[in-house]
C-alpha positions, 0 to 999 in steps of 0.5 A: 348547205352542208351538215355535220352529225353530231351524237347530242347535238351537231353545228353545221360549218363548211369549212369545219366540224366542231362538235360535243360529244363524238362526231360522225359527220358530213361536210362539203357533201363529202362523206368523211372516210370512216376507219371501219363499218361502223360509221354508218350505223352511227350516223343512223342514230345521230340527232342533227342539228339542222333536224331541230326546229330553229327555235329549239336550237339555242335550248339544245346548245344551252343544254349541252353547254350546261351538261358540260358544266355539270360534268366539269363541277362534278370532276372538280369537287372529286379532285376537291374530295380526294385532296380533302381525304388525302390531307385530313390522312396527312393530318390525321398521322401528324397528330397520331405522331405528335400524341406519341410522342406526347406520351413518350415524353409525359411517361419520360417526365414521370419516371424522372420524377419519380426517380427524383422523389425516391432520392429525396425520400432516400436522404431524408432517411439517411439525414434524419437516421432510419432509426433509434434500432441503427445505433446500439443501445447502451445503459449510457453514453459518453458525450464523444459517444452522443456526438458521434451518433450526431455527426451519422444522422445529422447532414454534415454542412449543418452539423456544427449549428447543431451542435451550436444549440445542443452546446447551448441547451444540454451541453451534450447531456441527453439527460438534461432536465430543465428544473423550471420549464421540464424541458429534456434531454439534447435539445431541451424538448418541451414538453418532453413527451413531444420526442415520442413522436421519434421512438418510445425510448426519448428518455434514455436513447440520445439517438431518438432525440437527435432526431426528433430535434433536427425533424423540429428544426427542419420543419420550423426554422428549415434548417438547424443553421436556420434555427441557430440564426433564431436562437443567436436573436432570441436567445432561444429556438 
């Protein structure tokens, strides 16, 4: 019978040598030509098949088989391991691009309202007067002089209710005095202490009651055309 080395294990054929691990071998009698000296030395050291008593054949070939199967599951979960590494990579990045960008648009979103806010705080100011100190204080003044100062501080579209109420309260006479209630000046405050919330000089300064009356209505009714829409059904605001 012909035999065929094989460094592992070796299968003996007569026509072919199927081998795991690398072939040195003989078949058909013949030596198979080597492309150099070493062959020898090779087979010299080749385990062969026929060499293994029958009963342990199968146990050799199972091993190998075995071994085989290991290295392919090992080759396979470093396939598995490197995909995972290059994908938690991938998304690694794709979330670090996404928390910028995040950021980007949060900070954005913040300016925009702050720069909101500081508009709103703005014509608050320019609505309600910055003052009683913006308007020159005089020892009087004259309802032209009195309506003037109303038209700077209070908004324009809602001037004309405003005045629909002074009309109707003081008729422009910031040193009005309600001889029942105590209710003074423009818009009739009562208790009249409550307009030094405005500025210490409620009494003589029709600026300072301007605004505190058009403060009152805002928040009150939301509006003076609002709080002339009340006053229109009471008969009071």
């Amino acid at each position: 019978m012909s035999r065929i080395s094989v460094r592992g294990f070796a299968v003996a054929s007569a026509t072919a040598v199927t081998a795991v691990g690398s072939v040195v071998g003989v078949a058909s009698g013949s030596v198979a030509q080597q492309n150099n000296n070493d062959a020898e030395a090779t087979a010299a050291d080749t385990t062969l098949l026929a060499d293994i008593p029958t009963g342990q054949q199968a146990q050799v070939q199972s091993a190998s088989l075995t071994q085989q199967a290991d290295s392919q599951a090992i080759a396979a979960d470093a396939s598995a391991k490197k995909g995972a590494e290059e994908a938690a990579r991938r998304a690694a990045a794709e979330t670090a691009v996404a928390k910028k960008a995040a950021a980007e648009q949060a900070a954005k979103d913040a300016k925009e309202r702050a720069k909101v806010k500081a508009e709103a705080s703005r014509d608050s100011a320019r609505d309600s007067g910055s003052g009683s100190s913006d308007f020159p204080v005089q020892s009087s003044y004259t309802v032209a002089q009195v309506q003037a100062i109303a038209r700077q501080i209070v908004p324009s579209g809602q001037f004309q209710c405003f005045s629909n109420i002074v009309d109707h309260e003081s008729t422009w006479n910031y040193q009005a005095v309600n001889a029942s209630s105590g209710a003074y000046g423009l818009v009739q405050a009562l208790p009249a202490g409550k307009m030094a919330s405005a500025g210490a000089d409620w009494r003589t300064n029709p600026a300072t009651q301007i605004k505190w009356g058009l403060n009152y209505m805002n928040q009150r009714y939301g509006s003076p055309c609002d709080a002339w829409s009340y006053w229109q059904a009471n008969g009071n605001y």
